[in-house]
C-alpha positions as CSV (number, residue, x, y, z in Angstrom):
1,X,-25.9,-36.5,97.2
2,X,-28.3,-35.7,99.6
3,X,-32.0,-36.5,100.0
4,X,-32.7,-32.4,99.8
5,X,-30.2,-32.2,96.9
6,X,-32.4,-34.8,95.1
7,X,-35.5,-32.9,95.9
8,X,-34.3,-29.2,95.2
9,X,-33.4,-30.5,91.6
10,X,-36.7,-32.0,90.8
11,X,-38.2,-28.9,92.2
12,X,-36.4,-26.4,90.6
13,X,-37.8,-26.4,86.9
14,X,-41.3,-27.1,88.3
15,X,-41.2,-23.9,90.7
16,X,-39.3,-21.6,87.6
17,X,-41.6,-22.7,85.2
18,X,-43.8,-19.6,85.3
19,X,-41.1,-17.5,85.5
20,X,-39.5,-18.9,82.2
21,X,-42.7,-19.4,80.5
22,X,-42.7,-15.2,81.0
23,X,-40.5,-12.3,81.7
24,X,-37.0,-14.7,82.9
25,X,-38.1,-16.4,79.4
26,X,-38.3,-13.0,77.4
27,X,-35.0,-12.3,79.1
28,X,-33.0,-15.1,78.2
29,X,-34.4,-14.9,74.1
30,X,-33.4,-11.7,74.1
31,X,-29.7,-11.2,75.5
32,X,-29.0,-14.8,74.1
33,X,-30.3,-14.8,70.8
34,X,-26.7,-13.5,69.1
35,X,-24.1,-15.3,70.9
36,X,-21.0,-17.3,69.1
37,X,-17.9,-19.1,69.4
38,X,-17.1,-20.4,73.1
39,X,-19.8,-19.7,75.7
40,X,-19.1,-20.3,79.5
41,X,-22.8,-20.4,81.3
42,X,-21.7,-19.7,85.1
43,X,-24.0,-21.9,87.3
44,X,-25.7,-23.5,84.6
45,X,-28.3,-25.5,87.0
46,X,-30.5,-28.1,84.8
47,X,-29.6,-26.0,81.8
48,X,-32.2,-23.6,81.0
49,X,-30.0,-21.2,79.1
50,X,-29.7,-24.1,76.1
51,X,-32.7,-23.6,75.0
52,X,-31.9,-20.2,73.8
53,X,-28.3,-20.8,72.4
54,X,-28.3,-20.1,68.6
55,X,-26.3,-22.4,66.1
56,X,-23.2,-20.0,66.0
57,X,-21.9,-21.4,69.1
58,X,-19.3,-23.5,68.7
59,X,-18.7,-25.0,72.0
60,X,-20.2,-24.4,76.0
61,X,-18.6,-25.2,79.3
62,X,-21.4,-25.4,81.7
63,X,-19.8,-24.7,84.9
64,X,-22.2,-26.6,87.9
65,X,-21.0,-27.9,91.5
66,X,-24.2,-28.9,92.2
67,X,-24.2,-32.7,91.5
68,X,-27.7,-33.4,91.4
69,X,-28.6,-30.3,89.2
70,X,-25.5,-31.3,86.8
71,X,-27.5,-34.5,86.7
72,X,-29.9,-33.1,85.0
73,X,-27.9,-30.3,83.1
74,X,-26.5,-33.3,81.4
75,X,-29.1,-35.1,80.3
76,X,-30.7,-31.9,78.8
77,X,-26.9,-31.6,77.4
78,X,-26.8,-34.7,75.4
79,X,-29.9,-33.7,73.3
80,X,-28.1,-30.5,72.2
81,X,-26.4,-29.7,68.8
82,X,-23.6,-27.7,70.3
83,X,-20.8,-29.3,72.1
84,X,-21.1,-29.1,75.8
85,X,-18.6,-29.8,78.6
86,X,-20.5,-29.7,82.2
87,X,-18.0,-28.9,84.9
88,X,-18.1,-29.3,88.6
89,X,-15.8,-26.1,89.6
90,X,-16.4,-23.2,91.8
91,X,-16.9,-19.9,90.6
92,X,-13.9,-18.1,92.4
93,X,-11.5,-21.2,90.4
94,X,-12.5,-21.4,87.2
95,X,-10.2,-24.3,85.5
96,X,-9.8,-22.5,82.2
97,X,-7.2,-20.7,81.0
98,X,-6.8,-16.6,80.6
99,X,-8.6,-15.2,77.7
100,X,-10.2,-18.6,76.6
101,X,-13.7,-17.4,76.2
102,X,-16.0,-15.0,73.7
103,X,-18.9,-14.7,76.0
104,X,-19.9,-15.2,79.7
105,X,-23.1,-16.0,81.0
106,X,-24.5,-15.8,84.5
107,X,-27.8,-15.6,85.2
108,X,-29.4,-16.4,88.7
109,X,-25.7,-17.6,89.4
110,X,-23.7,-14.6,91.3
111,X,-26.8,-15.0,93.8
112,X,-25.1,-18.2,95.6
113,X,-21.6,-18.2,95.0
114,X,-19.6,-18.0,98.4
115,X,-17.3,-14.7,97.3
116,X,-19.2,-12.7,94.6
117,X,-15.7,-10.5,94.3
118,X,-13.5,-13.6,93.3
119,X,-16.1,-14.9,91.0
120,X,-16.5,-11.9,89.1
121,X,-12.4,-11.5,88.9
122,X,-12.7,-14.8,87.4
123,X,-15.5,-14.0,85.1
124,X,-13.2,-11.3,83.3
125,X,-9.9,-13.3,83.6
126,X,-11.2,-15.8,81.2
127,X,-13.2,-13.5,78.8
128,X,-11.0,-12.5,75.7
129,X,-10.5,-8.9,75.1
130,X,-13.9,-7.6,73.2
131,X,-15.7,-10.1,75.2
132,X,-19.2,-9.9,76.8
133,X,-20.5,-10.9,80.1
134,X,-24.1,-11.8,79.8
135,X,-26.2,-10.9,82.7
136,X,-29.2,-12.2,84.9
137,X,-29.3,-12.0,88.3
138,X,-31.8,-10.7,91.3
139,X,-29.9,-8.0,93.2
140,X,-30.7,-6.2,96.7
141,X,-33.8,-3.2,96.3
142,X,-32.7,-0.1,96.0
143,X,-35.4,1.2,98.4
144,X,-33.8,0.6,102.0
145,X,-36.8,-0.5,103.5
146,X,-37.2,-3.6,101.5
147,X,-33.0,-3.9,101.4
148,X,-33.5,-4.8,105.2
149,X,-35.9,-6.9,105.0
150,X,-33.9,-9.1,102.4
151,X,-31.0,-8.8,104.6
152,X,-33.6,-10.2,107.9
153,X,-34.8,-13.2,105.3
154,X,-31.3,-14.4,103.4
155,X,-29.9,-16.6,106.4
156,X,-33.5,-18.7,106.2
157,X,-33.2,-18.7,102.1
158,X,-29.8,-19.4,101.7
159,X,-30.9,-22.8,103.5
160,X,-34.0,-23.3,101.8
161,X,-32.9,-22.3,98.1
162,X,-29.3,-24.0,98.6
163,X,-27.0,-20.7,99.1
164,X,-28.9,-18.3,97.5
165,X,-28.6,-14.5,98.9
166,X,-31.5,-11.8,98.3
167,X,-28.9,-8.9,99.5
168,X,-26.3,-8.9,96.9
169,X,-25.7,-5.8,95.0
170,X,-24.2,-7.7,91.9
171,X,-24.3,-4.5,90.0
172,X,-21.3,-3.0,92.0
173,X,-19.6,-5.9,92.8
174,X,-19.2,-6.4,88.4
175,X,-18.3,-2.5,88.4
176,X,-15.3,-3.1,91.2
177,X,-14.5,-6.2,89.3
178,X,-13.6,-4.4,86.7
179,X,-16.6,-4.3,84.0
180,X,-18.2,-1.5,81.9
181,X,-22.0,-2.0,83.5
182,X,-23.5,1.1,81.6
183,X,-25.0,-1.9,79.3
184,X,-26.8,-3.4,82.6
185,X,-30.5,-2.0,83.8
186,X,-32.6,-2.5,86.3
187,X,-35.9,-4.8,85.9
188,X,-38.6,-6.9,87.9
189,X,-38.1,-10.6,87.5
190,X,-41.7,-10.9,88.8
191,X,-44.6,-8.3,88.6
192,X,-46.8,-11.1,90.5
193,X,-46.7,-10.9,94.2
194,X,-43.8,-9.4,96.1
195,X,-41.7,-7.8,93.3
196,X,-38.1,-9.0,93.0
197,X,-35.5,-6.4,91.8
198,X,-33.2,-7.8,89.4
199,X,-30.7,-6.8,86.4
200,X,-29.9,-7.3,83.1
201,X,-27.6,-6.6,79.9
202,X,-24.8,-6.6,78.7
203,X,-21.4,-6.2,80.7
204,X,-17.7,-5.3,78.9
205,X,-14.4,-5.8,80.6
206,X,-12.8,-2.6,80.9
């Protein structure tokens, strides 16, 4: 692991906190308060979704290739009642069988993954039928204005905040990916400052 690996994982729940302590927070209590059975959390980072797990699931595989956030994933892991596998996989190769899953999660995750498309494919592959994809994610503004500007800023961020793309309209890639997205609005993940267009709901394999 690198030196900046090291120091974007210490940072990262430091910088998030007031987001979590507020509307990210709210977000996660609410589409996470029901969940059961088998839980994959796509790009799990240090684990902040746990937190909001309820007792009826069984079993999560926390899917993280980032070794120094997985560090810490795990530790938060270990003091959880639910049993919890972290995996270093990518995305767009899940190492999980078809149909093996009751719910998906990804939130903040389909921001940095190399090929949105192939992750989302994924996503579904490994969801059983009736199953739910769970979503979080800051998306490109709709206003075109802003959209350029996010598209001038993303090669700097994806460097600063280890891959992460402002552009991405997640919303379409999970409708071409083939998932129900009438369940999915659109919401500010930050009324502070700049605003940051984002998503959210519930997403059905069609």
């Amino acid at each position: 692991m690198s030196l900046f690996q090291h120091l974007f994982a210490a940072a990262y729940d430091p910088v998030m906190s007031s987001l979590e302590w507020g509307r990210l927070g709210d977000k996660r209590r609410e589409l996470l308060s029901d969940l059961r059975g088998e839980v994959l959390d796509l790009g799990a980072g240090t684990g902040a979704n746990l937190a909001h797990l309820p007792g009826t699931v069984r079993r999560v595989i926390a899917v993280e290739p980032d070794a120094a956030l997985a560090r810490r994933l795990r530790h938060r892991a270990a003091a959880h009642p639910a049993d919890i596998e972290v995996v270093d996989a990518a995305a767009e190769a899940l190492p999980l069988p078809d149909r093996s899953v009751d719910v998906a999660v990804t939130t903040l995750g389909l921001c940095t993954v190399q090929d949105p498309q192939a992750a989302v494919s994924e996503l579904r592959r490994v969801l059983r039928p009736g199953g739910r994809l769970i979503v979080i994610e800051h998306v490109v503004d709709p206003a075109p204005r802003r959209a350029r500007w996010q598209q001038r800023l993303t090669p700097a961020w994806r460097v600063v905040a280890r891959g992460c793309h402002l552009d991405r309209d997640t919303l379409t890639t999970l409708a071409r990916g083939g998932f129900d997205v009438s369940g999915v609005g659109s919401w500010e993940l930050s009324r502070r400052g700049p605003t940051v267009p984002a998503i959210s709901g519930i997403a059905r394999p069609r």
